[in-house]
Each structure stands twice: as C-alpha cells, then as structure tokens.
Residue frames as qw, qx, qy, qz and C-alpha x, y, z in Angstrom:
[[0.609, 0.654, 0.234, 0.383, 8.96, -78.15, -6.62],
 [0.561, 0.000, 0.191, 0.805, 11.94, -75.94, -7.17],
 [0.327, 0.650, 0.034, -0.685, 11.54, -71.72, -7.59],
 [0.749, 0.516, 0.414, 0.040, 11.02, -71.37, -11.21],
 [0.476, -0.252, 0.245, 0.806, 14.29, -69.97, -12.76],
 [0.372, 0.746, 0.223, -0.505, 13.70, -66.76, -14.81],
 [0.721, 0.511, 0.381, 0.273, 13.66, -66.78, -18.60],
 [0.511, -0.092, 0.039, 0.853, 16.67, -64.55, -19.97],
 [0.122, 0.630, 0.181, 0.745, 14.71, -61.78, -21.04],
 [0.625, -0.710, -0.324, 0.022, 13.80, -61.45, -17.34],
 [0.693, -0.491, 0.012, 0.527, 16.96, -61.46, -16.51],
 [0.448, 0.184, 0.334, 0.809, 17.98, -58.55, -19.03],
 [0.177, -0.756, -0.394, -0.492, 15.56, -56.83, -18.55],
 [0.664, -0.701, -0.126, 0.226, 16.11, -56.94, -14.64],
 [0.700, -0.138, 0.110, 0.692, 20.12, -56.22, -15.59],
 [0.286, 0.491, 0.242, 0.786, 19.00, -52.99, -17.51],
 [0.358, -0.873, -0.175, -0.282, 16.56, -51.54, -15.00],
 [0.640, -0.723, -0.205, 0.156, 19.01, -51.77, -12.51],
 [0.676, 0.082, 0.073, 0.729, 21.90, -50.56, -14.14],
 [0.029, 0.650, 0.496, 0.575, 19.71, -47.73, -15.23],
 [0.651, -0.670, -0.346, -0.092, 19.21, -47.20, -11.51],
 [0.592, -0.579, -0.015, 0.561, 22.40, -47.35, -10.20],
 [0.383, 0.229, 0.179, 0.877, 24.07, -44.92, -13.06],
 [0.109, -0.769, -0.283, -0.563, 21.51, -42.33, -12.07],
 [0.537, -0.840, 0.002, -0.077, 22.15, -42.61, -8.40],
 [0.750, -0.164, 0.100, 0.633, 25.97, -43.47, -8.33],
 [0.433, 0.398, 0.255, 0.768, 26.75, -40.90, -10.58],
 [0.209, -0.815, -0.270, -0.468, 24.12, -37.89, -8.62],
 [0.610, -0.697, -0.005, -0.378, 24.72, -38.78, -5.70],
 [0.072, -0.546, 0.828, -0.103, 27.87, -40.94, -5.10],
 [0.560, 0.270, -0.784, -0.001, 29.01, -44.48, -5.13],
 [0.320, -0.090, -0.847, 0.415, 28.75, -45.22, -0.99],
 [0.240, 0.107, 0.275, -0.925, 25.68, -42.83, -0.72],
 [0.723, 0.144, -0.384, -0.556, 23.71, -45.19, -2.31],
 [0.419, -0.199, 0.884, -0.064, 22.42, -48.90, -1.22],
 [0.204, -0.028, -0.860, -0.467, 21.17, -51.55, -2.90],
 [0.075, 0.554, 0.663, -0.498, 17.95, -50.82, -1.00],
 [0.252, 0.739, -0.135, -0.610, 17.54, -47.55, -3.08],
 [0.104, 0.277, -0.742, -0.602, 18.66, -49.20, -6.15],
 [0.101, 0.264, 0.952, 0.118, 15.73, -51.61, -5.89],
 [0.057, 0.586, 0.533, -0.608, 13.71, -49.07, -5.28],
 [0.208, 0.620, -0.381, -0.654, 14.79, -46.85, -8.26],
 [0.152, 0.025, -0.920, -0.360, 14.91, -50.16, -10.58],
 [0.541, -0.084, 0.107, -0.830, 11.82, -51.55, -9.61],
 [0.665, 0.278, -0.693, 0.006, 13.12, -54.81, -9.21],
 [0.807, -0.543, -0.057, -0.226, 12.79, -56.89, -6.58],
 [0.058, -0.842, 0.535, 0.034, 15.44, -57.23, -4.14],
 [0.811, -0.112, 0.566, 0.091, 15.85, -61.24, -5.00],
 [0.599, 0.790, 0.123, 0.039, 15.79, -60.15, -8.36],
 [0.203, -0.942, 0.268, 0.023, 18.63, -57.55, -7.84],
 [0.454, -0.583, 0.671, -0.063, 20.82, -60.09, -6.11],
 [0.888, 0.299, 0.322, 0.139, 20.03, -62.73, -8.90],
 [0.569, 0.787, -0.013, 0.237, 21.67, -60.36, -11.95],
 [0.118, 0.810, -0.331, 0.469, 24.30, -58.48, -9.38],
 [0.774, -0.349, -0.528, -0.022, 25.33, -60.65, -6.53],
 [0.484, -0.572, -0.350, 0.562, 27.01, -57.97, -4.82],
 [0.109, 0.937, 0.210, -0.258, 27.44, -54.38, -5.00],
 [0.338, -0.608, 0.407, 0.592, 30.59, -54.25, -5.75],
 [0.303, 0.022, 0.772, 0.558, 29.92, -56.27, -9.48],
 [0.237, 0.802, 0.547, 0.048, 27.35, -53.67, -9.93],
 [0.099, -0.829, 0.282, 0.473, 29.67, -50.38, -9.28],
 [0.354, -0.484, 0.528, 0.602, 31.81, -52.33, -11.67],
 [0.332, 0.308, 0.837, 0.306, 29.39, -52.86, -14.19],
 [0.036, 0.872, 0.418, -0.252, 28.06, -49.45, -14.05],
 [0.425, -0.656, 0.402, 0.477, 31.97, -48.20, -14.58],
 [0.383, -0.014, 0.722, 0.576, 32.40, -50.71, -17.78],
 [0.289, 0.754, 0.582, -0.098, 28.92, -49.03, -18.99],
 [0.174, -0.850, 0.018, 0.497, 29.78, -46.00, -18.70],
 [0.281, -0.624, 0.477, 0.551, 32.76, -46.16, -20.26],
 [0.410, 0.321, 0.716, 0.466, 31.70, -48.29, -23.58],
 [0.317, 0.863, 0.350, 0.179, 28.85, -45.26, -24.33],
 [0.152, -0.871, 0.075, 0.462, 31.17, -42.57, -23.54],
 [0.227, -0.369, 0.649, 0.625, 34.11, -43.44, -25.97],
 [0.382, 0.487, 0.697, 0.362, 31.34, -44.75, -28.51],
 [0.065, -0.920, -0.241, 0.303, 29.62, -41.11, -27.88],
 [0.114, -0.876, 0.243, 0.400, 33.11, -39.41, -28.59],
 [0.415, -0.022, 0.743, 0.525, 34.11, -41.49, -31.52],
 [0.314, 0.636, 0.631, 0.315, 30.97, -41.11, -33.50],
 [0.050, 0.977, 0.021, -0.206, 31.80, -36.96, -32.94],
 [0.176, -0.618, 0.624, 0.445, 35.47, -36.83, -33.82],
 [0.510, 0.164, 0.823, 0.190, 34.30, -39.27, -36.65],
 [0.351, 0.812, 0.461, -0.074, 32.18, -36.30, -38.16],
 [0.347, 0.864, -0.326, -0.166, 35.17, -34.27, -39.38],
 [0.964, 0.173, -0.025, 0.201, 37.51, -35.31, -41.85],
 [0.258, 0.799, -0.358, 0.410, 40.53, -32.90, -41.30],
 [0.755, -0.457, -0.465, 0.068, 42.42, -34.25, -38.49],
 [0.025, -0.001, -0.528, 0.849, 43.23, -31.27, -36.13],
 [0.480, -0.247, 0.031, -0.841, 39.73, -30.33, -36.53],
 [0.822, -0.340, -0.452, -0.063, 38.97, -34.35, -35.42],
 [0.510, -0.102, -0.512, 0.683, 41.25, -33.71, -32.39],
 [0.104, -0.151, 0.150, -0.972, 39.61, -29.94, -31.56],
 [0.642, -0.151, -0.508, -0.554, 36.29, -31.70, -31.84],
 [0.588, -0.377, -0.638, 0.325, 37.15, -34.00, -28.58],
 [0.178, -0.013, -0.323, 0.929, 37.16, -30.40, -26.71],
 [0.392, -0.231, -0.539, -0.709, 33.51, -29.87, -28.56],
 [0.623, -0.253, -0.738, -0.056, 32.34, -33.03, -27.37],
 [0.451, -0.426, -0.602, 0.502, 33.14, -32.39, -23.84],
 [0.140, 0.032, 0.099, -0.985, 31.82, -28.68, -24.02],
 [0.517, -0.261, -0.462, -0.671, 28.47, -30.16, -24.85],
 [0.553, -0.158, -0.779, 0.250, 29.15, -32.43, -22.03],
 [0.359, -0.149, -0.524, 0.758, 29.70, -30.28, -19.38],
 [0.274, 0.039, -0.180, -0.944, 26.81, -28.18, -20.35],
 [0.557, -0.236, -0.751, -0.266, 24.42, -30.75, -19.56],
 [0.430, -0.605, 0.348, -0.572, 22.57, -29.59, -16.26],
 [0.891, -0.423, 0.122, -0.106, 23.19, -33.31, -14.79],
 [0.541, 0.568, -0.525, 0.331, 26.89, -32.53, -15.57],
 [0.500, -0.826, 0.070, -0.250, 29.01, -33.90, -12.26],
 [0.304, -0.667, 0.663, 0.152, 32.25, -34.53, -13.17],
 [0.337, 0.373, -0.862, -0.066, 34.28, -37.81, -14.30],
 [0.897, -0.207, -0.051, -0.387, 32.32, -40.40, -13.18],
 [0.930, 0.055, -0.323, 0.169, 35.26, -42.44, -13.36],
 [0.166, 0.475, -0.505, 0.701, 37.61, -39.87, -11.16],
 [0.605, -0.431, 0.070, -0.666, 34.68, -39.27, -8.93],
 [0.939, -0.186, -0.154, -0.244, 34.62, -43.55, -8.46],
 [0.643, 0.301, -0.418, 0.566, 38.44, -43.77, -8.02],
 [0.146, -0.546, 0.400, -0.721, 38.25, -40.46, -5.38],
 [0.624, -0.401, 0.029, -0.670, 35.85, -43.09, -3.45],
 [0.944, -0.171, 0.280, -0.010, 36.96, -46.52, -3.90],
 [0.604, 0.582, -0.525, 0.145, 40.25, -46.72, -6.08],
 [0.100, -0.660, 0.618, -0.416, 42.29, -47.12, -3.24],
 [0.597, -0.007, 0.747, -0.291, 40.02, -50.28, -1.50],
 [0.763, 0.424, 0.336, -0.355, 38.50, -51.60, -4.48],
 [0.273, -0.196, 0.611, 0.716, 41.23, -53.17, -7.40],
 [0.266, 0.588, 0.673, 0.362, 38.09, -53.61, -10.11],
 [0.082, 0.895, 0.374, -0.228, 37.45, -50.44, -9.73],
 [0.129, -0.849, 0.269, 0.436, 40.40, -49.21, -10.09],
 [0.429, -0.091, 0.793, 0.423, 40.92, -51.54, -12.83],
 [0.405, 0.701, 0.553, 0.195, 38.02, -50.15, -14.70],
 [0.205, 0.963, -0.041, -0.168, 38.73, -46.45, -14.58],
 [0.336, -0.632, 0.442, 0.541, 42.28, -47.30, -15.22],
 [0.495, 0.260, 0.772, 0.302, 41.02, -49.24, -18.21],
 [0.106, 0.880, 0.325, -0.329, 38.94, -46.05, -18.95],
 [0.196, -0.834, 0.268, 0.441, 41.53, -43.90, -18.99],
 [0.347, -0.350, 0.676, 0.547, 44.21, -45.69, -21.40],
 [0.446, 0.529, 0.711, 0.127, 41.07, -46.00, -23.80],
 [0.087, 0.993, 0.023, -0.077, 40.46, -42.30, -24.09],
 [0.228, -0.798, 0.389, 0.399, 44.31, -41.95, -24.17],
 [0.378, 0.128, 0.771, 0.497, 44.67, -44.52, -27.27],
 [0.273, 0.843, 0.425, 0.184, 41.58, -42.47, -28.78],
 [0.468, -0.772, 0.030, 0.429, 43.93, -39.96, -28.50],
 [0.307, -0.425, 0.626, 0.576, 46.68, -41.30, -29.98],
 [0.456, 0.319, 0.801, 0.221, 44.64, -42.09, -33.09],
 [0.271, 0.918, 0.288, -0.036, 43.69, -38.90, -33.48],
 [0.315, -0.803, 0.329, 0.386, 47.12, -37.04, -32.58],
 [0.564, -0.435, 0.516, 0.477, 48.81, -39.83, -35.19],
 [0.561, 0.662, 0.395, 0.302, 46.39, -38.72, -38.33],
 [0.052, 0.974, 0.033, -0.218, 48.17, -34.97, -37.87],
 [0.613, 0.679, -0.292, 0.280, 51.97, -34.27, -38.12],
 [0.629, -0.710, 0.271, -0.162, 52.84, -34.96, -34.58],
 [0.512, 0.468, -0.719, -0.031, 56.32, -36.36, -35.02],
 [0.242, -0.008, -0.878, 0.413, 55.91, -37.83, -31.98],
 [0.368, -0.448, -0.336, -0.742, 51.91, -38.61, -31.26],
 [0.615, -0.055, -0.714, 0.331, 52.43, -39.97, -28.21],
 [0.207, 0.036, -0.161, 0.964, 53.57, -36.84, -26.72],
 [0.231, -0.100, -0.288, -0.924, 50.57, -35.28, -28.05],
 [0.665, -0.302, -0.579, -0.363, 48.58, -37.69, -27.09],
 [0.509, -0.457, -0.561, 0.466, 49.28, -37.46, -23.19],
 [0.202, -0.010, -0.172, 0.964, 49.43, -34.05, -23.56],
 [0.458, -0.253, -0.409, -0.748, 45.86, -33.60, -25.00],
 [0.619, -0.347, -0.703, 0.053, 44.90, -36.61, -22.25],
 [0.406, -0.078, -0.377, 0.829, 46.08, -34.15, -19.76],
 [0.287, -0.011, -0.113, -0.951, 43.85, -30.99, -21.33],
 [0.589, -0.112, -0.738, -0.309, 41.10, -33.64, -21.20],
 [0.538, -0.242, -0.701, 0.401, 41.49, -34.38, -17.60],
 [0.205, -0.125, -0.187, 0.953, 42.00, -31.07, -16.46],
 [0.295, -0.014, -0.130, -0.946, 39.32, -29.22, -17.99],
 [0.598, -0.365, -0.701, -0.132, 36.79, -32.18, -16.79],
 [0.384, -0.412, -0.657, 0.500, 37.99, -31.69, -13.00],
 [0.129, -0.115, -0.155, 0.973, 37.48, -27.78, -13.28],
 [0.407, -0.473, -0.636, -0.454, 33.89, -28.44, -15.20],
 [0.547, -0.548, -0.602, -0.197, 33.00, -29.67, -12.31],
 [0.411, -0.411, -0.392, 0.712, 35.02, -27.79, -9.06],
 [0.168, 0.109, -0.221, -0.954, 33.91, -24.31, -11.25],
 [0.223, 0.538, 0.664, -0.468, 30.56, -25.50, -12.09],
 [0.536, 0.720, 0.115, -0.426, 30.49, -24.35, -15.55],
 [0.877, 0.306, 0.318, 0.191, 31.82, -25.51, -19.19],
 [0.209, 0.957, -0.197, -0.043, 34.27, -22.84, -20.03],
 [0.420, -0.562, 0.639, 0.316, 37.56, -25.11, -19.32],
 [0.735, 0.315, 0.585, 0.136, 36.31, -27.32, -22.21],
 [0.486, 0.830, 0.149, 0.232, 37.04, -24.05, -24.48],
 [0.039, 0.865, -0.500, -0.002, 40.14, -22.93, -22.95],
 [0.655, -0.183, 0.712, 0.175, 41.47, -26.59, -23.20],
 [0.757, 0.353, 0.381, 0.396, 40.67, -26.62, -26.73],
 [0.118, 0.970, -0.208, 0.041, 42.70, -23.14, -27.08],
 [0.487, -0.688, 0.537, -0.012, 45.35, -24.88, -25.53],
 [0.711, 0.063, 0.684, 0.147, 45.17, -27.79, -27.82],
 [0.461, 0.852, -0.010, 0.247, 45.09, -25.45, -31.26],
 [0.033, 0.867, -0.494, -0.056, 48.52, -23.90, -29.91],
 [0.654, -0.346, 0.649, 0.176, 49.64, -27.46, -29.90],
 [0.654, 0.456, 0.494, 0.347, 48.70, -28.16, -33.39],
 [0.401, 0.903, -0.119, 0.100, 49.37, -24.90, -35.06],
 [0.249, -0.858, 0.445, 0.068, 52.91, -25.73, -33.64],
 [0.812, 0.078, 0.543, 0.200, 53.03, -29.12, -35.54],
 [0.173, -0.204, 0.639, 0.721, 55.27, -29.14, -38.96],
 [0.400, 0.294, -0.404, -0.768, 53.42, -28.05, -42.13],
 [0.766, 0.026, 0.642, 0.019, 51.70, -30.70, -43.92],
 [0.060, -0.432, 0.627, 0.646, 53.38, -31.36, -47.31],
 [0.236, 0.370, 0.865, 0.242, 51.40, -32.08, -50.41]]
C-alpha cells in the first residue's frame, strides 16, 4: 500500500505553521540565516511535511514575501480608510508606519531587507518586492489623486520616496521619529497643493 496522502486541512494547516515560522525567523533574523531545519523546528512540522507544502526554500521565501505584503497593504488600507478628508488619509500612511516602527520587533522593510539579500540572485524575489513596491506606490496614487495634486503621480512617488526613506532610517536609527518627520515633509507637500474650490 501507498503512503496515505494528507487531507487538505493537513495540508493548510502544515502551510500556516510554517509560514508562521519562517516570517518570524526570516524577518528576526534574516533570509540565509535561517534553514529549513530551524523552520521545522519552529513550525512543528515534520520535515516530509515541510517539503510536501514548500518544495524548496526558495517557494517559501517567496511565499513569505507575497504574505507579507497582502497583510501589510490590507493593514494600511483599513487605516487611511478611517479618515474621510483626503490629506488627512494621505498623513495617516505616516501614522500607520509610526505605529509600525514602534513595535519592539520593528526591523526594517522586510521586503528591502529580502532584496539587500537575494534580489540580485533570486528573480521571484525580486519580483515580489518589486510587486510590493508598485502596490504601496498605486496606494499612493489613490490617495494623492482624492487631493488637488494636479499631477498625483508626482505626489505619489514623492510620498513613495518619504515612505521609503523614513522606513530605512527606522531601522539604521533604531527609533520611529523619521515616520514623523516624513509626515512633516508630506504636510509641506499638501499645504502647497491649490485650494480646494467649493
């Protein structure tokens, strides 16, 4: 007789623990500092298991990456969703990441951080954070194009920019204060937008 094949919740289950696993250690501790020994370990998943749901590391980094990235932007929609004025829904993405960075397991951009390690060798990776990225920069532009920005584009790479920035310094500085002088920086953009009429 044949192994017995596992019944999907098994296998969902198994797919959560171990994500669960690797986003705690990828993210603490790095991306190539970490094996899939230690993930099994941390999951509690056998390694046949493991290798059933993830058949190599690599389509776990990237599945950890595409995680990531769905709760973050859900995370920062449903804030910038809570006011209705839109500069104050654009100042509000500065919020968001002040609350972030203020989180004592704050340690950067997960998605820089995975690019600084593997962009370079790895296209999926670098296809996810690039995928990342233009998300957060279209949430952007959605916010930039409720204001008066004649041009929200603009505004919208420019904010993507404050965004970046005040993420890498979070974390090379070790405290949340760029998140509040990025949104300073983003209020002189808007107070510099045309009136609104009406």
């Amino acid at each position: 007789m044949g192994e017995k094949m596992p019944d999907m919740d098994t296998v969902t289950d198994d797919r959560a623990q171990v994500l669960d696993a690797a986003d705690s250690l990828f993210y603490d501790h790095g991306i190539q500092a970490v094996g899939m020994d230690r993930i099994r370990d941390a999951a509690r998943v056998p390694l046949k298991r493991l290798y059933r749901v993830f058949p190599s590391k690599a389509e776990l980094v990237e599945a950890y990456l595409r995680r990531r990235d769905v709760r973050a932007r859900e995370a920062l929609r449903a804030h910038t969703d809570r006011y209705a004025v839109p500069e104050e829904r654009v100042l509000a993405v500065f919020d968001w990441l002040h609350g972030w960075y203020s989180l004592p397991e704050f340690r950067g951009c997960p998605f820089s951080n995975a690019f600084g390690e593997l962009g370079r060798d790895s296209e999926p990776v670098a296809r996810a954070v690039r995928d990342h990225m233009t998300a957060v920069r279209d949430h952007l532009y959605t916010l930039a194009a409720e204001t008066t920005a004649p041009d929200p584009g603009s505004l919208a790479r420019q904010l993507h920019n404050l965004v970046a920035g005040a993420t890498m310094l979070a974390a090379i500085h070790d405290t949340p204060e760029s998140a509040l002088h990025a949104r300073e920086s983003a209020r002189i953009l808007l107070d510099a937008l045309p009136t609104r009429s009406g």
